[in-house]
KOLVEXNU-582911 format. One line per field, with one value per residue (C-alpha): residue number from 1; residue in one letter; z, y, x. Coordinates in pm, whole numbers, plus 50000, padded with zeros to 5 digits. Layout:
BEGIN
resi	NUM,... $
resn	A,... $
z	Z,... $
y	Y,... $
x	X,... $
//
This chain:
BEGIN
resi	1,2,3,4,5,6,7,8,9,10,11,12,13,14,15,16,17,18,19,20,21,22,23,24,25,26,27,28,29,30,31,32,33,34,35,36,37,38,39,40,41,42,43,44,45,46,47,48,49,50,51,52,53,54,55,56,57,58,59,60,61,62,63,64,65,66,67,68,69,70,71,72,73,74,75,76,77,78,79,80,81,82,83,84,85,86,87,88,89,90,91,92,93,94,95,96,97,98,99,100,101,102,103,104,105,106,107,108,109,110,111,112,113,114,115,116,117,118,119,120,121,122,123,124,125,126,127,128,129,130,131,132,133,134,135,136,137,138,139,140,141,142,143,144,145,146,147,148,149,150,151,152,153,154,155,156,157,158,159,160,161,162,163,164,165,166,167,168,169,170,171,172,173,174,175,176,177,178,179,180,181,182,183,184,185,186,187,188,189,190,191,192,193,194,195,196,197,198,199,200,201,202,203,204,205,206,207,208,209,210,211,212,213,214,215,216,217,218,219,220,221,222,223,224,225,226,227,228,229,230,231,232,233,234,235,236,237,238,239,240,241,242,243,244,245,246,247,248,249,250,251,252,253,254,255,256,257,258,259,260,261,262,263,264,265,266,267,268,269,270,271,272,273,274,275,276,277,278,279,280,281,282,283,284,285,286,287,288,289,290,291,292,293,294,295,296,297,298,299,300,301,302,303,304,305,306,307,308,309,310,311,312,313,314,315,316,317,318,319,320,321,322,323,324,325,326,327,328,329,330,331,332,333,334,335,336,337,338,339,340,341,342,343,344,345,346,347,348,349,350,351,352,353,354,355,356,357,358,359,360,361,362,363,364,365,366,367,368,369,370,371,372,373,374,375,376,377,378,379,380,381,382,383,384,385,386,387,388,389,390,391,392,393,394,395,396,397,398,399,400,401,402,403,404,405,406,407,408,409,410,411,412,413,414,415,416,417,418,419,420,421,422,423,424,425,426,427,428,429,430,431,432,433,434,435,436,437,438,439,440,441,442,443,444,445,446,447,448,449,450,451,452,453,454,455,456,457,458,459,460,461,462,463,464,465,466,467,468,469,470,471,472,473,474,475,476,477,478,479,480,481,482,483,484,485,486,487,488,489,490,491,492,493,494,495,496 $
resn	X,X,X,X,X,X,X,X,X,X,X,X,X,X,X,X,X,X,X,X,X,X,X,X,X,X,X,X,X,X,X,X,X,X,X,X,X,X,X,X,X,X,X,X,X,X,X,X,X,X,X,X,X,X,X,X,X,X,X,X,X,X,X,X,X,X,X,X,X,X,X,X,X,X,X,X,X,X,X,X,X,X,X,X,X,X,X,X,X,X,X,X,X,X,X,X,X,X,X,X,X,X,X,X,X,X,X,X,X,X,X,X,X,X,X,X,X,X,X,X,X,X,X,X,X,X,X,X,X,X,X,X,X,X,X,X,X,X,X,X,X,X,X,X,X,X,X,X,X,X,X,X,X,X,X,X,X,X,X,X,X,X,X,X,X,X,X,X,X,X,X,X,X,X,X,X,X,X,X,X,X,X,X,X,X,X,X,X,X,X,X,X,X,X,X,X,X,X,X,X,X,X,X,X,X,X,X,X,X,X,X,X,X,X,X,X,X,X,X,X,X,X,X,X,X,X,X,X,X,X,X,X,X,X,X,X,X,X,X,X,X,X,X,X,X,X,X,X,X,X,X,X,X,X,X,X,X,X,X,X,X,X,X,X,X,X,X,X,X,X,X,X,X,X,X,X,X,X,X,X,X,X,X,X,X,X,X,X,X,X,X,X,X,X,X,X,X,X,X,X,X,X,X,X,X,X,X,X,X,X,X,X,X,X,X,X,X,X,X,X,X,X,X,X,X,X,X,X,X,X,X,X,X,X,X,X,X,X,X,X,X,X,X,X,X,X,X,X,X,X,X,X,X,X,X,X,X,X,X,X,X,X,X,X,X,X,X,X,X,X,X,X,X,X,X,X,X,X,X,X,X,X,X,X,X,X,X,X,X,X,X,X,X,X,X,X,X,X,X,X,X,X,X,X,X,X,X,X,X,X,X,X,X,X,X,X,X,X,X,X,X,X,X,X,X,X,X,X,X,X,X,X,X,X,X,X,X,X,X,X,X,X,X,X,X,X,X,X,X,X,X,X,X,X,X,X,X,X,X,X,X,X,X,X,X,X,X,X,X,X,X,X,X,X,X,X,X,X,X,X,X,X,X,X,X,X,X,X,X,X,X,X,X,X,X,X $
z	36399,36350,36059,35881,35968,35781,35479,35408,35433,35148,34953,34959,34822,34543,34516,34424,34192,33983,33950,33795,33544,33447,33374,33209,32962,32913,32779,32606,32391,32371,32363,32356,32015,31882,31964,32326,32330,32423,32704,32806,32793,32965,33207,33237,33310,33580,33735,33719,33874,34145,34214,34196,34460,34658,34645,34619,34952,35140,35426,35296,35307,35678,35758,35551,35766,36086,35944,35892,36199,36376,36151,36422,36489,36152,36028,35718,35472,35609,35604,35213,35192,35347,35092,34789,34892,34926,34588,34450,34609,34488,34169,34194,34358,34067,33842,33850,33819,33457,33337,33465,33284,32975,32952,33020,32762,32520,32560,32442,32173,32051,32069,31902,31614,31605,31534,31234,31077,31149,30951,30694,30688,30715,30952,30843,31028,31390,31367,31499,31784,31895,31845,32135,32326,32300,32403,32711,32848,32761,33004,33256,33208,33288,33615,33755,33679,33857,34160,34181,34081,33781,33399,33203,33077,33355,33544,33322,33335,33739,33692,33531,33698,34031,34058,33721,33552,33240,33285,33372,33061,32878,33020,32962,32617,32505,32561,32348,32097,32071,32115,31946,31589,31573,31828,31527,31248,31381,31512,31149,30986,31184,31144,30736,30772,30915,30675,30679,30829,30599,30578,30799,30623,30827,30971,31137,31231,31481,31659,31690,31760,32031,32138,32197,32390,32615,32640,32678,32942,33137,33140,33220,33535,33512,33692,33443,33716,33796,33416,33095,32716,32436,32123,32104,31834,32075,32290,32684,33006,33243,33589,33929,34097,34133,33784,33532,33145,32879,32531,32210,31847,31545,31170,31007,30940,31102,31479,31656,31734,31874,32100,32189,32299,32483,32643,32703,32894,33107,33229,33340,33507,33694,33822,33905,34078,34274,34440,34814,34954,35239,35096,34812,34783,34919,34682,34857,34726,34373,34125,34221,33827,33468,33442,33714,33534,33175,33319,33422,33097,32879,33103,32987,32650,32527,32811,32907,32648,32334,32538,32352,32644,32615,32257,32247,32483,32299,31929,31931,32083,31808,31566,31685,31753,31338,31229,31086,30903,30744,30839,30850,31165,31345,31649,31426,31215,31467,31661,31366,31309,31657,31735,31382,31402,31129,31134,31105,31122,31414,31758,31900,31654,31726,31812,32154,31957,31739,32029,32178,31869,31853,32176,32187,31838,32032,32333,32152,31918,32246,32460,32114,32132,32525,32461,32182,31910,31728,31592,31545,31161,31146,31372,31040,30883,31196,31253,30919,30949,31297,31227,30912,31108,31387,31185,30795,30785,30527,30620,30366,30530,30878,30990,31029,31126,31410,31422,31512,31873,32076,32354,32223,32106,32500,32633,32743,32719,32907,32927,32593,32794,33035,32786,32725,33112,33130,32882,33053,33386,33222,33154,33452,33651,33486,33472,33873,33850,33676,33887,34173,34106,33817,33815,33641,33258,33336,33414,33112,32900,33063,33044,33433,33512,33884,33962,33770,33926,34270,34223,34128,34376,34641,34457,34258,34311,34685,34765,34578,34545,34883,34646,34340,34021,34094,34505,34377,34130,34389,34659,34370,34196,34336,34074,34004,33651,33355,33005,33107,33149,32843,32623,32747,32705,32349,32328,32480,32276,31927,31878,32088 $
y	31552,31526,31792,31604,31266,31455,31573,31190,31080,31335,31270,30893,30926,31161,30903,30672,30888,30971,30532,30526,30781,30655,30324,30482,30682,30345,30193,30487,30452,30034,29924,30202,30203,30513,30605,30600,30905,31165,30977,30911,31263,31346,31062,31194,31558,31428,31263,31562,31808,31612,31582,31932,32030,31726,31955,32286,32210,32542,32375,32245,32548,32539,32206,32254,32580,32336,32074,32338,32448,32061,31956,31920,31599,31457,31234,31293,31096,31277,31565,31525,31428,31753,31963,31755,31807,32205,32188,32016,32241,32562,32421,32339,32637,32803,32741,32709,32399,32523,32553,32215,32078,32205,32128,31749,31802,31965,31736,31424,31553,31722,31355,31149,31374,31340,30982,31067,31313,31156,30813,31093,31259,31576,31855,32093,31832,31870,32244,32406,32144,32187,32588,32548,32341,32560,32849,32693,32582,32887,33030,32751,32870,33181,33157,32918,33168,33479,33254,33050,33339,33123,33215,33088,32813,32729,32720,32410,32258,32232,32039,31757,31832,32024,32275,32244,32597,32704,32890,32545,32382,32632,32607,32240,32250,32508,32267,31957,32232,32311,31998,31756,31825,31718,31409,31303,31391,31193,30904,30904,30939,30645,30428,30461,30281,29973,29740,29881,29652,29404,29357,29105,28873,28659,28636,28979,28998,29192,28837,28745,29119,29075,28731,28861,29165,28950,28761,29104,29245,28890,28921,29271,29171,29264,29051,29018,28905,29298,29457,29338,29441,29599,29818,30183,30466,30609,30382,30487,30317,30365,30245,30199,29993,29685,29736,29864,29874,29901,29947,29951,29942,29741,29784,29482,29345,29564,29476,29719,30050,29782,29636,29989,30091,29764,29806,30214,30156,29854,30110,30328,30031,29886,30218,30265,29916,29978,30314,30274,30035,30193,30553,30477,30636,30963,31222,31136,30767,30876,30958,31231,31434,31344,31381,31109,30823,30951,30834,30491,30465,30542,30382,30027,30147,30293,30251,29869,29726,29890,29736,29512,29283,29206,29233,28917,28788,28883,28792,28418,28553,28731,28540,28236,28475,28555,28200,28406,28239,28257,28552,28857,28703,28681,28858,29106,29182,29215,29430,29658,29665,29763,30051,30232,30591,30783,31096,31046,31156,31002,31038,30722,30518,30755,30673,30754,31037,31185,31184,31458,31716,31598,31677,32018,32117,32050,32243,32532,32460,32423,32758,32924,32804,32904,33238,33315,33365,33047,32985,32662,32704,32763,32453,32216,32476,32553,32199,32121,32419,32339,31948,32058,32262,32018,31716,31783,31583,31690,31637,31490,31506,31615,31271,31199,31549,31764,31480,31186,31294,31263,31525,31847,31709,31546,31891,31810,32105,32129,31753,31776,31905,31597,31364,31481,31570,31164,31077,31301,31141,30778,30775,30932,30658,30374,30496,30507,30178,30011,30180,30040,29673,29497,29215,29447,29425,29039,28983,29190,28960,28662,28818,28866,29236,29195,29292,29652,29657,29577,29899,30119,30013,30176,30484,30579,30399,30366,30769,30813,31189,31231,31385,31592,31530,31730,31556,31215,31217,31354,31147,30844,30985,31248,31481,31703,31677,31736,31676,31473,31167,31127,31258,31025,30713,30803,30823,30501,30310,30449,30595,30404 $
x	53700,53325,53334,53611,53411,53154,53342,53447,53074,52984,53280,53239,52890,53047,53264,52975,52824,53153,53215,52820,52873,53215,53076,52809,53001,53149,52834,52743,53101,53051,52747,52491,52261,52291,51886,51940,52211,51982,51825,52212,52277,51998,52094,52450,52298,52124,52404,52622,52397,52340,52712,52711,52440,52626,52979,52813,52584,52599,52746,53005,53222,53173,53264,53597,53673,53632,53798,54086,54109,54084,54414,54630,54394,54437,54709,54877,54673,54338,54537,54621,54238,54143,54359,54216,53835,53889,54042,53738,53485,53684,53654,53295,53181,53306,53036,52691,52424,52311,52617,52745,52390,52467,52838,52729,52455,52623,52937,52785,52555,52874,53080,52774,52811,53209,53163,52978,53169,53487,53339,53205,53539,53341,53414,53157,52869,53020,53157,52824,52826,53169,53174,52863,53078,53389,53178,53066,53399,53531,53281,53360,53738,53645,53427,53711,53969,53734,53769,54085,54321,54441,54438,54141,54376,54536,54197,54126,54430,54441,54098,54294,54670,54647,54903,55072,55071,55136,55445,55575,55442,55618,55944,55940,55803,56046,56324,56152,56041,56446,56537,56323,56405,56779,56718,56466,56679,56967,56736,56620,56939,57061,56749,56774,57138,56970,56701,56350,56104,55942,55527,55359,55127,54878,54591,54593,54246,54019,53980,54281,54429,54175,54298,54621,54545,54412,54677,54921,54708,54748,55108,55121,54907,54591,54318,54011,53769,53841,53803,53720,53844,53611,53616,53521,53600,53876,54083,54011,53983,53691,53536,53675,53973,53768,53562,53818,53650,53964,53876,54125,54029,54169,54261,54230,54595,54760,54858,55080,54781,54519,54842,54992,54666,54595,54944,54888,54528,54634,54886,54620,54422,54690,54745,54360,54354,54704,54581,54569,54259,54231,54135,53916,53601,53837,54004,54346,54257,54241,54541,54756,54662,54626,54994,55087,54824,54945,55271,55182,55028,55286,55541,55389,55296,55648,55922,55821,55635,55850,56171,56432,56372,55963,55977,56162,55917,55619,55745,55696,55345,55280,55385,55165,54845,54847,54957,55295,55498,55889,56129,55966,55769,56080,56276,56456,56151,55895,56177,56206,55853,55706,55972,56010,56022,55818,55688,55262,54929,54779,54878,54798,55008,55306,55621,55778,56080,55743,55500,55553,55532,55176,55078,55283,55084,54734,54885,54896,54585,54368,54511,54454,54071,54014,54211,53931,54219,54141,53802,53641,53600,53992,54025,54150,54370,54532,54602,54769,54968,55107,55196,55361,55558,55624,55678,55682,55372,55065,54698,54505,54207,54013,53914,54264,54338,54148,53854,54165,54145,53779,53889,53800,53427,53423,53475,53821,53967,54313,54377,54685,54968,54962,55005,55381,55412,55326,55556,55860,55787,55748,56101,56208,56047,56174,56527,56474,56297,56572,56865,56666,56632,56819,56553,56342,56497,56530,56166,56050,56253,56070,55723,55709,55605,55621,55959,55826,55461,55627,55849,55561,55323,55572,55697,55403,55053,55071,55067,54749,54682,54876,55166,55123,55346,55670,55688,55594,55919,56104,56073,56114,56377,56520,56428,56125,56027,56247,56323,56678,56565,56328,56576,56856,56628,56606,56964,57030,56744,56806,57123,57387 $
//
């Protein structure tokens, strides 16, 4: 037991470490003047690398080996802890301090200059920067697969989802890829035989948008003496459980991305602050993948949040935050308005039958890119090309093409795929939530979210990293994951 009392020591101070840089990244993408980025970087680099030697300590090893062979002693959370910090070292071990230095170094320079050129609308000013940047992960991809026995791509994608492969991406993406287009030609088709929505006129602005996220996040259930709301160029949420830091952004007069995104990254903090007490600072204490919090997050955005029920909650809200006035502020309006289906541009304003074409296009754009068979020059062609042929959707531009997203230009490399994984496991879990307790639909329609947060504190934020995505859905469903449920939520909410 003393090794494994050691291993938690160590990790806890990781622990530490990880929370500062998250909340610096934070500041850096908030509040940061634009002179200080390469002391942040520098900052950042400094952070990393000792995490690194921390992880990498040539000790460490040992003490997991011991810890092995003591298991018998452990319960099953320290257990679970045990297989999450050998994961992490593997990982780690992987690759070495200079390359972890200049990943974190060339990561931000490379997403300082994204905010330019995506305000400039001009690709050709952060190409160099992320062609660096694509070369180093690529050689991060590569050390990670030498070691862990894992393709280059899946290497990266078990950083942000452990144990989802490839192969299983595939298999599920296949079916949305064949199904996809005649679920949104028929949602379409029956959408055009009902009134379009009409414009909202009022005062729709970045104040009041704020005001009202507030107010959203409130009755969602999130404890502000715990987090606080700001703006940043791409919507995120960072921190720890007790210090959660949301940010959205806002187009003046126009509500619904600033309040989808609110919605979307109060998912992801109430799932931060409901992971289990008693492990943080532990691996088993954090989410169990990218997958399982994309879930959570797109479970408030578009299953809870985009419901008939809290719409007609949230309209008179609404309507009073942006001093709206006659019909086109009401119910039926506001209902129309908030879950139109449209084939788009941008991601983030997507609707729930569209969003997943836009994550399977970047899927494929990003393997392309680690696999060495896209370049970063061919980055915007490749990108009009593939959501034409997703969605019949023209890019007029790069700023709202392959600059919308700020993952790539982060470094995050492997992150896409979860995004749809979320969304497929969203809908899964509130079907089971709602089979499970009919209070739930009720409270939504009364703005009372506890009935729902009660439900996934049990079956999804209790078990922190203890289960991984397919075990989790299992035990709360009794399902791994699938397309079935997603695809019969669609049904049910726009073509019955």
């Amino acid at each position: 037991m003393s090794a494994y009392a050691d291993l938690e020591k160590r990790f806890r101070r990781l622990s530490g470490l990880a929370g500062a840089e998250g909340v610096l990244h934070w500041d850096w993408a908030v509040m940061m003047p634009p002179g200080g980025a390469e002391a942040r970087g520098e900052q950042l680099a400094v952070l990393s690398g000792i995490a690194h030697e921390l992880i990498t300590a040539p000790d460490l090893g040992d003490l997991l080996d011991q810890a092995n062979a003591d298991s018998d002693q452990l319960d099953i959370w320290q257990r679970a802890n045990l297989t999450e910090m050998r994961r992490r070292w593997a990982h780690a071990t992987a690759i070495d301090a200079d390359l972890v230095e200049a990943l974190t170094k060339a990561s931000t320079e490379c997403e300082m200059t994204w905010r330019d050129a995506r305000e400039a609308n001009d690709f050709k000013m952060v190409e160099p920067k992320l062609t660096r940047l694509l070369a180093l992960v690529r050689q991060k991809a590569d050390a990670k697969s030498a070691v862990l026995g894992l393709s280059p791509y899946d290497a990266l994608l078990d950083s942000y989802d452990p144990g989802t492969k490839g192969a299983r991406v595939d298999q599920i993406f296949d079916e949305l890829r064949q199904d996809l287009p005649d679920l949104l030609a028929r949602v379409l088709e029956r959408q055009a035989e009902k009134p379009a929505p009409q414009k909202l006129v009022g005062d729709i602005t970045p104040e009041n948008q704020r005001r009202l996220g507030e107010r959203l996040m409130e009755v969602i259930g999130f404890d502000t003496n715990f987090g606080r709301l700001d703006v940043s160029h791409h919507p995120f949420t960072a921190g720890v459980p007790d210090d959660i830091r949301i940010t959205t952004r806002y187009k003046d007069g126009d509500f619904v991305e600033s309040l989808m995104a609110v919605s979307h990254e109060t998912g992801h903090a109430l799932y931060e602050r409901g992971l289990p007490k008693d492990w943080r600072g532990q691996p088993v204490g954090e989410a169990g993948g990218m997958s399982l919090h994309e879930s959570q997050s797109l479970l408030m955005e578009m299953q809870a949040c985009r419901s008939e029920e809290f719409i007609s909650f949230i309209a008179p809200l609404i309507r009073d935050a942006f001093s709206g006035e006659g019909v086109t502020w009401d119910f039926e309006n506001l209902h129309r308005t908030y879950r139109r289906v449209e084939a788009g541009l941008i991601r983030v304003e997507a609707d729930e039958v569209t969003y997943p074409a836009h994550v399977l296009m970047r899927t494929d754009l990003e393997r392309a890119m680690i696999a060495g068979d896209l370049r970063v020059a061919d980055l915007p062609g490749a990108w009009a090309d593939g959501l034409k042929a997703l969605l019949g959707v023209m890019v007029p531009n790069d700023r709202d093409g392959c600059m919308q997203d700020i993952h790539w230009y982060g470094g995050d490399f492997g992150y896409f795929p979860t995004y749809t994984l979320g969304a497929l496991a969203a809908a899964q879990l509130f079907a089971a939530a709602h089979a499970s307790d009919d209070s739930i639909a009720a409270g939504l329609g009364n703005g009372n979210f506890k009935p729902l947060m009660a439900w996934l504190a049990t079956n999804v934020h209790g078990f922190g990293a203890r289960l991984g995505l397919d075990d989790l859905l299992t035990e709360a469903t009794g399902a791994p994951l699938s397309t079935a449920a997603y695809k019969a939520h669609i049904e049910a909410r726009y073509l019955s």
